[in-house]
Backbone as a chain_set.jsonl record, in Angstrom:
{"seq": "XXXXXXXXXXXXXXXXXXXXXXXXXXXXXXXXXXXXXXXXXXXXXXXXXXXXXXXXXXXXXXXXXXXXXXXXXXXXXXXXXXXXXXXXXXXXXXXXXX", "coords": {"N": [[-325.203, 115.59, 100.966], [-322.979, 114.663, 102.81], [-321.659, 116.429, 105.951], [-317.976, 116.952, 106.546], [-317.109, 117.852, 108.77], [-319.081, 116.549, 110.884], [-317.642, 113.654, 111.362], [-318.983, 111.793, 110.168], [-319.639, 109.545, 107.311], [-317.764, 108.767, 105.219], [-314.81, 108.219, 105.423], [-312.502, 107.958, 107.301], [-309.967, 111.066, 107.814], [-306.526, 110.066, 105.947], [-306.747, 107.033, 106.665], [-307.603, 104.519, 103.944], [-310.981, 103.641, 102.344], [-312.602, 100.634, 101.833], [-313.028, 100.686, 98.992], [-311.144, 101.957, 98.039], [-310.486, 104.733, 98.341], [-310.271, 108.185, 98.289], [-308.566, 109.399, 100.479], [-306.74, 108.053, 100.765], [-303.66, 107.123, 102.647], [-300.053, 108.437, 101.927], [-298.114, 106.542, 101.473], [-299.812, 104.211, 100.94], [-300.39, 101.112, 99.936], [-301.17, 99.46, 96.502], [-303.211, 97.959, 95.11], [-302.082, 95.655, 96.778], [-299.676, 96.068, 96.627], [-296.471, 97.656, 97.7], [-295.308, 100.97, 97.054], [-292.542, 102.367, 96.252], [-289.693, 104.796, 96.85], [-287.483, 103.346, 95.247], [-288.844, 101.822, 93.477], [-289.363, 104.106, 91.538], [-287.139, 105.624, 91.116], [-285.926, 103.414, 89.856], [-287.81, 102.557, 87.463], [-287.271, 105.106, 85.652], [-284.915, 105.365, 85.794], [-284.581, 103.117, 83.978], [-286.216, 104.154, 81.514], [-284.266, 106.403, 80.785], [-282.239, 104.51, 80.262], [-283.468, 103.297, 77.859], [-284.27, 104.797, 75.778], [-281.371, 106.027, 75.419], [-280.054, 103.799, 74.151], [-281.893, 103.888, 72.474], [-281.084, 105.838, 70.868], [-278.476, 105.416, 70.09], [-278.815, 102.8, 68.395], [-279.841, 104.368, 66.258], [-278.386, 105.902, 65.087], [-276.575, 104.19, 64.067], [-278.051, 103.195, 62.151], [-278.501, 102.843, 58.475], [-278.194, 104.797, 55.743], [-281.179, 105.465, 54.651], [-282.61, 103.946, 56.035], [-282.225, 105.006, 58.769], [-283.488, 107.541, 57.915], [-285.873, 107.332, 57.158], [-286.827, 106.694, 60.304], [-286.025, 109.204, 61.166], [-287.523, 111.299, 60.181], [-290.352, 110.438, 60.093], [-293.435, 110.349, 61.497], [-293.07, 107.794, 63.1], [-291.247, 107.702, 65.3], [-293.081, 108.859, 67.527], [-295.438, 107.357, 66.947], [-294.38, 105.197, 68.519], [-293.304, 106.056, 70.98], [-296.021, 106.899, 71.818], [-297.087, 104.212, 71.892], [-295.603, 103.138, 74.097], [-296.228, 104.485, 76.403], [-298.583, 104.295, 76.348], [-298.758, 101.62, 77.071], [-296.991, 101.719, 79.755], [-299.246, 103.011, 80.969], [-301.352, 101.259, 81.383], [-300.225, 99.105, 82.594], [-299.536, 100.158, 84.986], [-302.083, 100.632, 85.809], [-303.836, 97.98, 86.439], [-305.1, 95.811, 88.345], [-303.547, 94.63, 91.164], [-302.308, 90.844, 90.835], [-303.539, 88.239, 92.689], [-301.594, 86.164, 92.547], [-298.805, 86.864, 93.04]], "CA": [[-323.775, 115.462, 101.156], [-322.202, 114.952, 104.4], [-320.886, 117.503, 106.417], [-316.659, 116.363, 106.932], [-316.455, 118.287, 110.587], [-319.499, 115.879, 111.191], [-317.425, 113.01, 111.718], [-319.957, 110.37, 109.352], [-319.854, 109.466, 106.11], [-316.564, 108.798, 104.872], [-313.261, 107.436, 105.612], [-311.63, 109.314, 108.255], [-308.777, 111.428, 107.075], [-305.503, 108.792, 106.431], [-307.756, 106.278, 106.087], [-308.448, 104.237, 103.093], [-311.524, 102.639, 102.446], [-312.598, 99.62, 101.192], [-313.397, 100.959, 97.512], [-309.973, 102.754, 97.952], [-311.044, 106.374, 98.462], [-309.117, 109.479, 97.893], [-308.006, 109.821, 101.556], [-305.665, 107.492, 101.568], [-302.26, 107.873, 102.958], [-299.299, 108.671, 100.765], [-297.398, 105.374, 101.843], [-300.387, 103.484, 100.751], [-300.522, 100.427, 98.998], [-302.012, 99.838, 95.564], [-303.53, 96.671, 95.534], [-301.421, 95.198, 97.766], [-297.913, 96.632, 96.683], [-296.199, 99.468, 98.66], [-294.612, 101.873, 95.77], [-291.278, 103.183, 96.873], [-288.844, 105.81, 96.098], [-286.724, 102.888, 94.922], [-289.303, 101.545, 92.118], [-289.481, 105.194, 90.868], [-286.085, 105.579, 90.656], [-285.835, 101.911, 88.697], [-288.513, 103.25, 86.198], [-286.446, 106.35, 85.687], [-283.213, 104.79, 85.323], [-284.955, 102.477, 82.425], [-286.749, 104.7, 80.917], [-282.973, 106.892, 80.196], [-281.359, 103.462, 79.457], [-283.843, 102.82, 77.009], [-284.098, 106.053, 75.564], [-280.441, 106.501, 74.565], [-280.004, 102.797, 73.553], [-282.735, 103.768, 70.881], [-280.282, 106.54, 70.054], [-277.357, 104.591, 69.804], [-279.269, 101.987, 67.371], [-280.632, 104.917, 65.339], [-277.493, 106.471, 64.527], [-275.795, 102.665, 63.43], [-278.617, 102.497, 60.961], [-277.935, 102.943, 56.903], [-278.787, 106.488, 55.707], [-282.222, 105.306, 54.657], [-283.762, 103.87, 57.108], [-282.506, 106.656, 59.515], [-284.236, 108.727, 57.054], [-287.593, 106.776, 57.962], [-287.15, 106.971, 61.551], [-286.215, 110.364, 62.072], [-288.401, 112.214, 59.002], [-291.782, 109.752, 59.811], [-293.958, 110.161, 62.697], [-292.586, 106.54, 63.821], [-291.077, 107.887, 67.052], [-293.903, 109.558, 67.948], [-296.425, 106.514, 67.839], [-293.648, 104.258, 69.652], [-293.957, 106.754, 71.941], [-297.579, 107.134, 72.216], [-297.538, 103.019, 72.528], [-294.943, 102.487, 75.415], [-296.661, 105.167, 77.254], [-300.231, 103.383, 76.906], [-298.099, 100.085, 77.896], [-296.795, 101.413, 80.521], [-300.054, 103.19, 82.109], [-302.011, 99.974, 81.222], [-299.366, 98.023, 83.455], [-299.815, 100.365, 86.36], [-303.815, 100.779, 86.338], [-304.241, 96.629, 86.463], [-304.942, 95.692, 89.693], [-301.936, 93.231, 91.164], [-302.748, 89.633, 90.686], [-302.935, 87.598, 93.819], [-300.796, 84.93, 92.749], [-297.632, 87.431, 92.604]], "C": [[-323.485, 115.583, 102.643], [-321.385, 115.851, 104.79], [-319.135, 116.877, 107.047], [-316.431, 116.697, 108.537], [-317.611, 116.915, 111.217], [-319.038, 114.346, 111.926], [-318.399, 111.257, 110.966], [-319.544, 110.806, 107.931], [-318.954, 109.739, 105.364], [-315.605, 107.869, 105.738], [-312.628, 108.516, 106.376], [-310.595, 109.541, 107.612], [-307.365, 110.112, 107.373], [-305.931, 107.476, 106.362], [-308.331, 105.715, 105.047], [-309.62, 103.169, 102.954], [-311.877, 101.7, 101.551], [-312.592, 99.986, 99.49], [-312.392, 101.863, 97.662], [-310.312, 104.349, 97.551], [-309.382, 106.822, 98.564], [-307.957, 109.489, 99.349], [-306.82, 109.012, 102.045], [-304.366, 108.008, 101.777], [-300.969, 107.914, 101.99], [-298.547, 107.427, 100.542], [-298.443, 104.171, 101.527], [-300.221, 102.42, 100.195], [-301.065, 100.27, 97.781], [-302.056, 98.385, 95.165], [-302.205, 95.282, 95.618], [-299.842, 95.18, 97.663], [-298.222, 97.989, 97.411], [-295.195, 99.837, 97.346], [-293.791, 102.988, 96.588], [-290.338, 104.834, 96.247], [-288.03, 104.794, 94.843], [-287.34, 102.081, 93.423], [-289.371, 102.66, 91.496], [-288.407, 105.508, 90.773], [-285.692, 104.604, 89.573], [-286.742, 102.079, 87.62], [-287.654, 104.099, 85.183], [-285.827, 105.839, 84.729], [-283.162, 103.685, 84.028], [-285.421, 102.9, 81.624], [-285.67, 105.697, 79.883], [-282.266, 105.799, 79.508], [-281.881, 103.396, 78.172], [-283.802, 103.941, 75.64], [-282.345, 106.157, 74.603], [-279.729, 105.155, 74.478], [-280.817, 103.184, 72.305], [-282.043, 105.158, 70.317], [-279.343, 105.809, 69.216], [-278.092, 103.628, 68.457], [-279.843, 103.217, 66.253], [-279.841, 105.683, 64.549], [-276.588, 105.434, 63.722], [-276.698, 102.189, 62.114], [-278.336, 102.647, 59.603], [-278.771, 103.998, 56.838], [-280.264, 106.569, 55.522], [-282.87, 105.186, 55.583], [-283.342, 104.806, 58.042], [-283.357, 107.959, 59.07], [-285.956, 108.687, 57.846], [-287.92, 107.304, 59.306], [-286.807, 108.76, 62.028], [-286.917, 111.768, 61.226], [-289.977, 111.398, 58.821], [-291.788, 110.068, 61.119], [-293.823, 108.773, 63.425], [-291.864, 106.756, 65.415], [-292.27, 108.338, 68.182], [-295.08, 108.264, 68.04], [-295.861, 105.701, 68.484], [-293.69, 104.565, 70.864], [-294.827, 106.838, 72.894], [-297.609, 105.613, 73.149], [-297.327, 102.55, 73.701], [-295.606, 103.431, 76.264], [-298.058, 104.589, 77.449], [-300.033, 102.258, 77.554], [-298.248, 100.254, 79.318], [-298.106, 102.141, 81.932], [-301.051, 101.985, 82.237], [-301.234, 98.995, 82.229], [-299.98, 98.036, 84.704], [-301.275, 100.432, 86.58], [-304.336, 99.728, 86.432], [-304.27, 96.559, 88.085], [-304.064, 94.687, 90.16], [-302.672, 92.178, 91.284], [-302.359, 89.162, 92.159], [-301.53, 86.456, 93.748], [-299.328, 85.497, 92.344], [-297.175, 88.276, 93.974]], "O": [[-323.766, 116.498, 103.417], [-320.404, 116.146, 104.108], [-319.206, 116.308, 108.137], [-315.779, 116.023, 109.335], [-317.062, 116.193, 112.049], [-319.731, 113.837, 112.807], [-318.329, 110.076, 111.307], [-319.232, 111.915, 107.498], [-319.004, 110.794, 104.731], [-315.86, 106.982, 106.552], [-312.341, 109.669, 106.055], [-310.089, 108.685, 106.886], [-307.162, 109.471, 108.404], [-305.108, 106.748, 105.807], [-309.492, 106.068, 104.835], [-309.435, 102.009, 103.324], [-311.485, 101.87, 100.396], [-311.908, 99.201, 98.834], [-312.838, 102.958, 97.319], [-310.315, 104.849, 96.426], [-308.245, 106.382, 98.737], [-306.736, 109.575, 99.218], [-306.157, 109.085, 103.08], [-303.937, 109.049, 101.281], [-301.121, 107.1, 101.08], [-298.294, 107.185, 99.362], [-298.01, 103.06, 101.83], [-299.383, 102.797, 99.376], [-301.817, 101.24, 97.686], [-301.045, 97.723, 94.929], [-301.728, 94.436, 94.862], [-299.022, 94.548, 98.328], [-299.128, 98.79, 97.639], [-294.461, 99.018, 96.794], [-294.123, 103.978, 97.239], [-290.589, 105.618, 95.332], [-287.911, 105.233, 93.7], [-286.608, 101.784, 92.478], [-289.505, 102.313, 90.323], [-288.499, 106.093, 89.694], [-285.187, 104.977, 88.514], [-286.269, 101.589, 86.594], [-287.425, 103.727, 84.033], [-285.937, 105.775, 83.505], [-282.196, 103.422, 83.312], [-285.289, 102.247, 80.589], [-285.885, 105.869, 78.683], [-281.747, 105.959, 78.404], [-281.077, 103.416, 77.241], [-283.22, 103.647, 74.596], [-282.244, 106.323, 73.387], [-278.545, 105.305, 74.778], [-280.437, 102.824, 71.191], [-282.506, 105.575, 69.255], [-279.385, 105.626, 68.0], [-277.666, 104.01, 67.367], [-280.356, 102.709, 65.256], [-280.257, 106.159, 63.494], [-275.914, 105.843, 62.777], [-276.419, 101.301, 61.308], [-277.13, 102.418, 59.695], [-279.764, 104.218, 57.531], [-280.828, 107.524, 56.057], [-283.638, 106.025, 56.053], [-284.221, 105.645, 58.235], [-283.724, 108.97, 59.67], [-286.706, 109.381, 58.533], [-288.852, 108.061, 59.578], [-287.275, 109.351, 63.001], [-286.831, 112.943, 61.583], [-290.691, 111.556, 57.831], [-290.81, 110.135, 61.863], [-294.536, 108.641, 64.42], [-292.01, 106.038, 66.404], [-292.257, 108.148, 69.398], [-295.64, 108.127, 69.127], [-296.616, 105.152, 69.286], [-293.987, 103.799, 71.78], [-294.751, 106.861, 74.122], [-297.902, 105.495, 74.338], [-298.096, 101.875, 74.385], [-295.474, 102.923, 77.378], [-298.582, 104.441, 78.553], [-300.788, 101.813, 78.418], [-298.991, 99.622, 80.069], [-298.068, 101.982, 83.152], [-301.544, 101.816, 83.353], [-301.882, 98.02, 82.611], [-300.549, 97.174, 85.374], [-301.629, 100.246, 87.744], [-305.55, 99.885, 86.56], [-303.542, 97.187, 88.855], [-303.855, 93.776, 89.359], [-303.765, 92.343, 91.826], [-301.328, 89.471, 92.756], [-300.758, 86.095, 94.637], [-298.647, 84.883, 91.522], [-296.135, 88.936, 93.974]]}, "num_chains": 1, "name": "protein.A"}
C-alpha cells in the first residue's frame, strides 16, 4: 500500500481519476453531468407532489378497493419499486448522445 504523505500512487487529493476514485471533488461531475442544489430540490419537490397525489387518489377510491390499498402490503412494494427505479436511473452511466 502506498504511503498518502508519499505523494505516489493515487489521485492527488480533489482530484478525480480516470476510474473515478473516491477523491473527487464535491462539485464533481457524474459521468459528465454536474448535480446541483437545483436537481435535488426538483427530485424533492416530485417526490411530495407525487406522494400526496397518491393520497388524494386513495381517498376518491370506493370503500373496497381503499380497503386493498391501505390493509395489503401494496404500498409498501410500490414503494420498494420506485425506489429501485429511481436508484437504477441514477447508477446508469449518462449516455453520450444526451
Amino acid at each position: 500500500m502506498a504511503d498518502p504523505s508519499s505523494g505516489s500512487g493515487g489521485a492527488v487529493s480533489g482530484e478525480a481519476s480516470k476510474s473515478g476514485s473516491v477523491d473527487a471533488p464535491a462539485n464533481a461531475s457524474a459521468g459528465g453531468r454536474t448535480i446541483g442544489l437545483r436537481e435535488a430540490l426538483l427530485v424533492g419537490e416530485l417526490v411530495v407532489v407525487v406522494v400526496l397525489l397518491a393520497g388524494v387518489v386513495t381517498y376518491l377510491l370506493p370503500g373496497d378497493a381503499r380497503d386493498v390499498v391501505l390493509r395489503t402490503p401494496l404500498l409498501i412494494v410500490v414503494l420498494i419499486g420506485g425506489t429501485a427505479g429511481v436508484l437504477w436511473r441514477i447508477s446508469r452511466p449518462a449516455r453520450p448522445d444526451r
